[in-house]
Biopython code that builds the backbone (N, CA, C, O; Angstrom):
import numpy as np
from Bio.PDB.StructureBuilder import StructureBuilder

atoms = [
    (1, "UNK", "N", (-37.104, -55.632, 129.963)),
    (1, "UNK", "CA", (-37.519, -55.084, 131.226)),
    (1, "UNK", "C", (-36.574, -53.940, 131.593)),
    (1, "UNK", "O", (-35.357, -54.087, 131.479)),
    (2, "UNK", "N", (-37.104, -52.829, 132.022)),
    (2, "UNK", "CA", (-36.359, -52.010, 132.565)),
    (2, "UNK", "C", (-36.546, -51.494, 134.150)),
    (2, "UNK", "O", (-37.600, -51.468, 134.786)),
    (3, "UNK", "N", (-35.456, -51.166, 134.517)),
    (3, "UNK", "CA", (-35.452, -51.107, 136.061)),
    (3, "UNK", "C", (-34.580, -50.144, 136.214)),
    (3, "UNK", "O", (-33.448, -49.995, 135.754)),
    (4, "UNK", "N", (-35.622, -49.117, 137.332)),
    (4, "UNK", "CA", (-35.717, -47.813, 137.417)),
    (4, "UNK", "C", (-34.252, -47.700, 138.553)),
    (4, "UNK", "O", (-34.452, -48.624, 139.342)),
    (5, "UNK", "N", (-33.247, -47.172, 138.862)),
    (5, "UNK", "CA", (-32.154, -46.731, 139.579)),
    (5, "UNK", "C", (-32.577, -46.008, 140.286)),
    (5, "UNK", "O", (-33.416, -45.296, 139.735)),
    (6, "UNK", "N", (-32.381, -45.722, 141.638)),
    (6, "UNK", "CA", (-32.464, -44.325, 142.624)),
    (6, "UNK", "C", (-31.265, -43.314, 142.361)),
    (6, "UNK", "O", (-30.118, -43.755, 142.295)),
    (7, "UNK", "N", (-31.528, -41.968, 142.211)),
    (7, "UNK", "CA", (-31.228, -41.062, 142.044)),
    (7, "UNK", "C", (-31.429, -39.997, 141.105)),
    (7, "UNK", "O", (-32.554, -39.538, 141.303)),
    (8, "UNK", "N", (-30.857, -39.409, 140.190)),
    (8, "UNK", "CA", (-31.339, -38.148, 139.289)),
    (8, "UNK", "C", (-30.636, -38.953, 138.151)),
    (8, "UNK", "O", (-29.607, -39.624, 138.059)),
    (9, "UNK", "N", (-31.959, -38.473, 137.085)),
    (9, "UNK", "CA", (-31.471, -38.944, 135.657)),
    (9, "UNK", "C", (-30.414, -38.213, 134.832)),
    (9, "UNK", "O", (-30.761, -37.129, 134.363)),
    (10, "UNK", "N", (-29.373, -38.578, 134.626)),
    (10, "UNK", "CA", (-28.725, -37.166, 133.981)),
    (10, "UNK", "C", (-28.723, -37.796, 131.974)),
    (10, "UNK", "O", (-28.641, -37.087, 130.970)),
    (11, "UNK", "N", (-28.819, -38.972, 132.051)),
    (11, "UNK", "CA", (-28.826, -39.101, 131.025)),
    (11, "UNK", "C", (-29.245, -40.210, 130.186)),
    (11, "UNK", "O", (-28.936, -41.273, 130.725)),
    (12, "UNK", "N", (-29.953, -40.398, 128.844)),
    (12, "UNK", "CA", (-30.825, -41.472, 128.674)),
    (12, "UNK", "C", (-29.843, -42.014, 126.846)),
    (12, "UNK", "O", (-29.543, -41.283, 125.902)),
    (13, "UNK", "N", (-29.628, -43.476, 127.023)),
    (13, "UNK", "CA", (-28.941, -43.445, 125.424)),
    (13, "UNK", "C", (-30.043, -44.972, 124.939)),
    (13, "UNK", "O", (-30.674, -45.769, 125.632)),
    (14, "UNK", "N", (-29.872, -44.850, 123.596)),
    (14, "UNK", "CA", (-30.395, -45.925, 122.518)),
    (14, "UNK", "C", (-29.418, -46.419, 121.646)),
    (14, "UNK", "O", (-28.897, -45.844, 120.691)),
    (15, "UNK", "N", (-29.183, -47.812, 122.180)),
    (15, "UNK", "CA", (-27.950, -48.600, 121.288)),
    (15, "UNK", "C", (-28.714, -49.446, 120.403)),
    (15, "UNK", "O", (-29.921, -49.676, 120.326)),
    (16, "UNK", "N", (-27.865, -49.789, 119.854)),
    (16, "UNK", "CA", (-27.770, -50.838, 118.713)),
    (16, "UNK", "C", (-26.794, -51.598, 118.639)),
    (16, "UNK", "O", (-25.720, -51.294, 119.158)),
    (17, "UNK", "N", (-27.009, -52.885, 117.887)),
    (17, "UNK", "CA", (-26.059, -53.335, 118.006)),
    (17, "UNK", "C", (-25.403, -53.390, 116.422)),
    (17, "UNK", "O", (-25.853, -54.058, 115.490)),
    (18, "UNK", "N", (-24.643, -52.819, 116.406)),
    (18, "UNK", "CA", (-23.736, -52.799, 114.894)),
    (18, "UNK", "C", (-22.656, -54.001, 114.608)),
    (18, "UNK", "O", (-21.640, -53.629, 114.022)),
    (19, "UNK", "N", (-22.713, -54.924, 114.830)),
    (19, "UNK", "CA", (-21.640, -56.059, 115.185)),
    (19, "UNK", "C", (-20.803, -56.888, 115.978)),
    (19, "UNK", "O", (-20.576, -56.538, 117.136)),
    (20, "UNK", "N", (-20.406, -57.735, 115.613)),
    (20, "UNK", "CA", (-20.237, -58.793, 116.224)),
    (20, "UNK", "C", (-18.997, -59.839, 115.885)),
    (20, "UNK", "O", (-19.321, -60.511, 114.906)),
    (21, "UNK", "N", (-17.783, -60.167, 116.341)),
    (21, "UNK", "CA", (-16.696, -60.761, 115.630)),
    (21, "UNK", "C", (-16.591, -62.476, 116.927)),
    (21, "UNK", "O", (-16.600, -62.726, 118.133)),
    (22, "UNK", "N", (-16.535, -62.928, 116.089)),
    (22, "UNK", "CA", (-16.707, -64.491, 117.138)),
    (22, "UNK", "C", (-15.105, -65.043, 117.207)),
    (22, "UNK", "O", (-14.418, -64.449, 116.376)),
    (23, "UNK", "N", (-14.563, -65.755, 117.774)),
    (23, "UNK", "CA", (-13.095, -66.052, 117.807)),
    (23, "UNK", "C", (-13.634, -67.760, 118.051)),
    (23, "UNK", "O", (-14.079, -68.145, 119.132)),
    (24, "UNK", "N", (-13.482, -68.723, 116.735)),
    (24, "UNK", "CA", (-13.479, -69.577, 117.007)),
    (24, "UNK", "C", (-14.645, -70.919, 117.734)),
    (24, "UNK", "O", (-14.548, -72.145, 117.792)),
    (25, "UNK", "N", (-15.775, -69.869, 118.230)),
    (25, "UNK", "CA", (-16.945, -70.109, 118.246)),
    (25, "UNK", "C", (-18.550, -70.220, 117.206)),
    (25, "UNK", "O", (-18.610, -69.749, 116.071)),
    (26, "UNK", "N", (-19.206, -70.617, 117.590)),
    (26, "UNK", "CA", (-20.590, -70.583, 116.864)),
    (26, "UNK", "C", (-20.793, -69.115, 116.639)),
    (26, "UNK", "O", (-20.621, -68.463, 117.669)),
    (27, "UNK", "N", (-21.198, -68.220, 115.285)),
    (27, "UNK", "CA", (-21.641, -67.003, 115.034)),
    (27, "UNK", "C", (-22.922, -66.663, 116.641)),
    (27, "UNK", "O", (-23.666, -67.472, 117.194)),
    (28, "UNK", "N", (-22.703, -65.191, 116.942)),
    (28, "UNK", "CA", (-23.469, -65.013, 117.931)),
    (28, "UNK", "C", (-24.823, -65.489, 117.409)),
    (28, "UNK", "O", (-25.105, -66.545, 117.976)),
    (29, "UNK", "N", (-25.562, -65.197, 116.734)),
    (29, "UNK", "CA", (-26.664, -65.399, 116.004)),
    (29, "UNK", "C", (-27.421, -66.724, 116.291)),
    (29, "UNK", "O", (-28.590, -66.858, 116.651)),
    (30, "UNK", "N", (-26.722, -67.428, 116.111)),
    (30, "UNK", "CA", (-27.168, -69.231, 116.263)),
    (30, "UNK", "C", (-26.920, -69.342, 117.706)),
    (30, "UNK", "O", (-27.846, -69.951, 118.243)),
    (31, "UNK", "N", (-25.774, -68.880, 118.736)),
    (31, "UNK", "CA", (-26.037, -69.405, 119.711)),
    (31, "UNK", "C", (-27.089, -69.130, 120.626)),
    (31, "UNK", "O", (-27.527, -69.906, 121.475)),
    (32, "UNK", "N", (-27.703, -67.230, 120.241)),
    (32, "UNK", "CA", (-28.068, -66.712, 121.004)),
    (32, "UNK", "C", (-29.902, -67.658, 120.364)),
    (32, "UNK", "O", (-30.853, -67.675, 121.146)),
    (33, "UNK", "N", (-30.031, -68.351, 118.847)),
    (33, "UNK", "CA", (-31.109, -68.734, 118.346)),
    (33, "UNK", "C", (-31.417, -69.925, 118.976)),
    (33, "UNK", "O", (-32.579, -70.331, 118.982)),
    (34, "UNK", "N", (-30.360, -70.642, 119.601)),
    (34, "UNK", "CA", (-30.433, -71.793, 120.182)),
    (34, "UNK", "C", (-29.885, -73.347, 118.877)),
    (34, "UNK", "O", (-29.636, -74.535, 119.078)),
    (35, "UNK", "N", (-29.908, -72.535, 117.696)),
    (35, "UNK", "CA", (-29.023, -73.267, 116.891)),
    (35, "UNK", "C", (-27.781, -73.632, 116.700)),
    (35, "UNK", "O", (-27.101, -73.914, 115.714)),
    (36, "UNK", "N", (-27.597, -73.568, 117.939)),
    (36, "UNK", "CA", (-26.067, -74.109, 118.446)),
    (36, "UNK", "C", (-25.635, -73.597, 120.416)),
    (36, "UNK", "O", (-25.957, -72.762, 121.261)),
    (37, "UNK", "N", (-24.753, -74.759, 120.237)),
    (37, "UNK", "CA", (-24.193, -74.959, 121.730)),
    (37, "UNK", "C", (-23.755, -74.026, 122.370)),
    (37, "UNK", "O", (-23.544, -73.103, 121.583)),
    (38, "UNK", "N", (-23.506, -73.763, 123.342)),
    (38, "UNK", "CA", (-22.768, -72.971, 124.110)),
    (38, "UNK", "C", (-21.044, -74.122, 124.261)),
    (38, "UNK", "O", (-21.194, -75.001, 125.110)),
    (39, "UNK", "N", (-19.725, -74.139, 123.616)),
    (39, "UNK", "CA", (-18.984, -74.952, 123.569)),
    (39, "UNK", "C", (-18.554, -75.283, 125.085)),
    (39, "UNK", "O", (-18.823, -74.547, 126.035)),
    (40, "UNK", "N", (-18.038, -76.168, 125.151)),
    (40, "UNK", "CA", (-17.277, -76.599, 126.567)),
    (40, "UNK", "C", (-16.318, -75.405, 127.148)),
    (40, "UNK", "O", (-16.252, -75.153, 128.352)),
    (41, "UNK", "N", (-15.621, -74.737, 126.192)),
    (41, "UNK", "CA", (-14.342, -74.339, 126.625)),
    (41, "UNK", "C", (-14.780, -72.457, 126.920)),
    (41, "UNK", "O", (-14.104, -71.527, 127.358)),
    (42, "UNK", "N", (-16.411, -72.561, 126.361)),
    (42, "UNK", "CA", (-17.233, -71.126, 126.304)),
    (42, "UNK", "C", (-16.366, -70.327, 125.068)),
    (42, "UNK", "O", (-15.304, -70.462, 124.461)),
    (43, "UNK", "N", (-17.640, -69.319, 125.110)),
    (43, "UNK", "CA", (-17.196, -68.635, 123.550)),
    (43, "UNK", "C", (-17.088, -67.021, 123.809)),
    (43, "UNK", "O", (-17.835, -66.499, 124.637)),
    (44, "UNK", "N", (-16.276, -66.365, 123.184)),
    (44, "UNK", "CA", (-15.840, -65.262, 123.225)),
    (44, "UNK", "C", (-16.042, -64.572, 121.795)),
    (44, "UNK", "O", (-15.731, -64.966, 120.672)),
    (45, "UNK", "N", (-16.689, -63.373, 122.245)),
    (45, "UNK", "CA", (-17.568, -62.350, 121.266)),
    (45, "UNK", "C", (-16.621, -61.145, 121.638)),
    (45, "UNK", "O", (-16.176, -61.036, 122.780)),
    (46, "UNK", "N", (-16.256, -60.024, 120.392)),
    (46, "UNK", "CA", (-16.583, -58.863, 120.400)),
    (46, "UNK", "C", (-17.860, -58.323, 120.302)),
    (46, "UNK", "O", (-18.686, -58.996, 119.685)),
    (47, "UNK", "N", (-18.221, -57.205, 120.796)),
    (47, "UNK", "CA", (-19.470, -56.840, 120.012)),
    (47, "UNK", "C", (-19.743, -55.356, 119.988)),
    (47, "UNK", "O", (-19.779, -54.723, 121.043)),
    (48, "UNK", "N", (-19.965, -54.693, 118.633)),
    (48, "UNK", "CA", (-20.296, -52.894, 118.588)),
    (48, "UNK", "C", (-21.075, -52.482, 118.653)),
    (48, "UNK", "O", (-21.998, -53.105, 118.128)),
    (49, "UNK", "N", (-21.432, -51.184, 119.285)),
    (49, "UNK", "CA", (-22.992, -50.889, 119.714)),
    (49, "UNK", "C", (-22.610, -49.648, 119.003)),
    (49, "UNK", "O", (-21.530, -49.333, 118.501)),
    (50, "UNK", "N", (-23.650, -49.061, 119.067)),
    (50, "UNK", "CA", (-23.864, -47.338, 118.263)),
    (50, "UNK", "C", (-25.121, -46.714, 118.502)),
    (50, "UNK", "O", (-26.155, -47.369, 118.365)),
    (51, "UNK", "N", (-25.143, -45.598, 118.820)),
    (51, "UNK", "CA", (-26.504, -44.777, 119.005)),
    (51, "UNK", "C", (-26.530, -43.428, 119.697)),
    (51, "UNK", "O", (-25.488, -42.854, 120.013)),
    (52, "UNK", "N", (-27.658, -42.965, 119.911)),
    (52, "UNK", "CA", (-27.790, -41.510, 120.644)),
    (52, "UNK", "C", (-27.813, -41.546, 121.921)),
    (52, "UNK", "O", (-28.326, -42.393, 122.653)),
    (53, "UNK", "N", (-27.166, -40.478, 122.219)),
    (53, "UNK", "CA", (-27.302, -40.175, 123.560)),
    (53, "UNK", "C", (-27.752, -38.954, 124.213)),
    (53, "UNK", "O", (-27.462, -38.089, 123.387)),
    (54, "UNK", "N", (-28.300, -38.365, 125.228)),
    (54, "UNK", "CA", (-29.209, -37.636, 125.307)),
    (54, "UNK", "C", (-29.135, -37.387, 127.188)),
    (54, "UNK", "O", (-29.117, -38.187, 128.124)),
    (55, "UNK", "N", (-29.105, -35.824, 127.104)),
    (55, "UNK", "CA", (-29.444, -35.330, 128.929)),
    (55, "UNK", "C", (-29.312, -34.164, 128.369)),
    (55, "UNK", "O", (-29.010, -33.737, 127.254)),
    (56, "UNK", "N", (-29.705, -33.593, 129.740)),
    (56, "UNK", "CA", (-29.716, -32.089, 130.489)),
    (56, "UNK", "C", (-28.414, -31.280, 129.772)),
    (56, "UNK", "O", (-28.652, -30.189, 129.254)),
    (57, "UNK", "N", (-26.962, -31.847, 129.742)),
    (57, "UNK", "CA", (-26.172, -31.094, 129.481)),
    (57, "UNK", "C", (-25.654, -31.804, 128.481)),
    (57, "UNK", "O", (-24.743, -31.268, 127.849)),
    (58, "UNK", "N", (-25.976, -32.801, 128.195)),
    (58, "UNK", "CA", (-24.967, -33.484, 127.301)),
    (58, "UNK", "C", (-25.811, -34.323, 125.972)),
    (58, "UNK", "O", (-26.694, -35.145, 126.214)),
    (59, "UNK", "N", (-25.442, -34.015, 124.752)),
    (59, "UNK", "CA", (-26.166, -34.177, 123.654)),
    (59, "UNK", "C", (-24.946, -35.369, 122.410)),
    (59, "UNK", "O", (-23.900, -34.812, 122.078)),
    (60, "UNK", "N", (-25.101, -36.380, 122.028)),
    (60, "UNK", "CA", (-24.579, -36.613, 120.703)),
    (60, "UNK", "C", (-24.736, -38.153, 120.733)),
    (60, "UNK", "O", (-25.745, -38.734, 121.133)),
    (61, "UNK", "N", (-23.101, -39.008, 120.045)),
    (61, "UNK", "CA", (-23.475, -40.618, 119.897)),
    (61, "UNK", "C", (-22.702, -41.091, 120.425)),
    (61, "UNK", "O", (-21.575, -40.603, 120.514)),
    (62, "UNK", "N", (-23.044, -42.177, 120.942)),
    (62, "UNK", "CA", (-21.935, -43.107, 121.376)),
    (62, "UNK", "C", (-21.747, -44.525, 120.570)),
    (62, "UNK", "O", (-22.708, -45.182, 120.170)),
    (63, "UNK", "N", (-20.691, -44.817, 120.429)),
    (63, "UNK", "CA", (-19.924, -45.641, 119.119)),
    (63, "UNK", "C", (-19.130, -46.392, 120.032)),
    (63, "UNK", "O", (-18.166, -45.849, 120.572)),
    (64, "UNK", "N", (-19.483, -47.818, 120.316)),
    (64, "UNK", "CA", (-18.371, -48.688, 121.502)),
    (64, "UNK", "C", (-17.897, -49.754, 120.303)),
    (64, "UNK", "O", (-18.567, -50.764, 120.516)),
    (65, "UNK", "N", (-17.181, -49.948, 119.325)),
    (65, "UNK", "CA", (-16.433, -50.686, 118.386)),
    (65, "UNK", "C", (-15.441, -51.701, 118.830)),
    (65, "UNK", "O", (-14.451, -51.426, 119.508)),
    (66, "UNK", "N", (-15.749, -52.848, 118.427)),
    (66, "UNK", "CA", (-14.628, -54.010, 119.047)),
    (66, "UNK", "C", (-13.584, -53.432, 118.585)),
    (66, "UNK", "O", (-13.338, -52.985, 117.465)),
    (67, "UNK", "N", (-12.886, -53.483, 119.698)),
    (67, "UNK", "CA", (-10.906, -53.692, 118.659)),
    (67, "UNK", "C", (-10.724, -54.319, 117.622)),
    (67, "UNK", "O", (-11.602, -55.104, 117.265)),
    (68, "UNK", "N", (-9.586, -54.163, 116.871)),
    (68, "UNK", "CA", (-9.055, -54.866, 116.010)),
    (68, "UNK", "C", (-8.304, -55.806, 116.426)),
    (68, "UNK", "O", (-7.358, -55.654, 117.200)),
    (69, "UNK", "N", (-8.841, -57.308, 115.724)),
    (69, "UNK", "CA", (-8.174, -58.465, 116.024)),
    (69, "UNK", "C", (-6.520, -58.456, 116.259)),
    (69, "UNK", "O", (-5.873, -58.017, 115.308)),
    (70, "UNK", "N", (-5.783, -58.891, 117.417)),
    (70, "UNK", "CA", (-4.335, -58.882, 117.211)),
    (70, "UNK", "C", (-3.846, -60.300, 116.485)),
    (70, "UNK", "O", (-4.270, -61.454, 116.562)),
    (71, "UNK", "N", (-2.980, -59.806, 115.895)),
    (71, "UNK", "CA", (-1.769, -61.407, 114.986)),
    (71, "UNK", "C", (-1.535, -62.211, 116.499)),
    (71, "UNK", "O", (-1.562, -63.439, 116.574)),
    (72, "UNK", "N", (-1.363, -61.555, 117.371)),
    (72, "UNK", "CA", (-0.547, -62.640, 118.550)),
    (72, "UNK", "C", (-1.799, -63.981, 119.420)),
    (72, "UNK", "O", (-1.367, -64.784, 120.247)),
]
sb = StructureBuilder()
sb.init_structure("model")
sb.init_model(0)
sb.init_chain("A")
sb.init_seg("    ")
for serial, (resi, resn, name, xyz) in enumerate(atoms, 1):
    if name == "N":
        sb.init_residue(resn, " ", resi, " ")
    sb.init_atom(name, np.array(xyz, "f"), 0.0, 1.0, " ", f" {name:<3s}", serial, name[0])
structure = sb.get_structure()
């Protein structure tokens, strides 16, 4: 569903989702399939999107990439 904002469009993008890093939880995949729980203690996802982006003045991609896991 999409839902329209009041004001002027300046700009329209198309993501994707390029990945996904789970910490200790069910792979996103199964939880979001219903093949698995949502855990007690809840689950924590990275997740990377990628795609075009597009307006009036402004043209190219946007790339939102999980961080890299820290040792600590």
């Amino acid at each position: 569903m999409t839902e329209q904002m009041p004001g002027e469009l300046i700009y329209e993008y198309t993501i994707q989702s390029t990945g996904a890093t789970s910490y200790g939880v069910p792979a996103l995949d199964a939880l979001l399939s219903g093949a698995a729980d949502i855990p007690p203690q809840g689950a924590r996802y990275d997740l990377a999107f990628q795609g075009p982006i597009v307006g009036q003045r402004l043209r190219g991609t946007v790339e939102l990439a999980a961080p890299p896991a820290s040792g600590a």
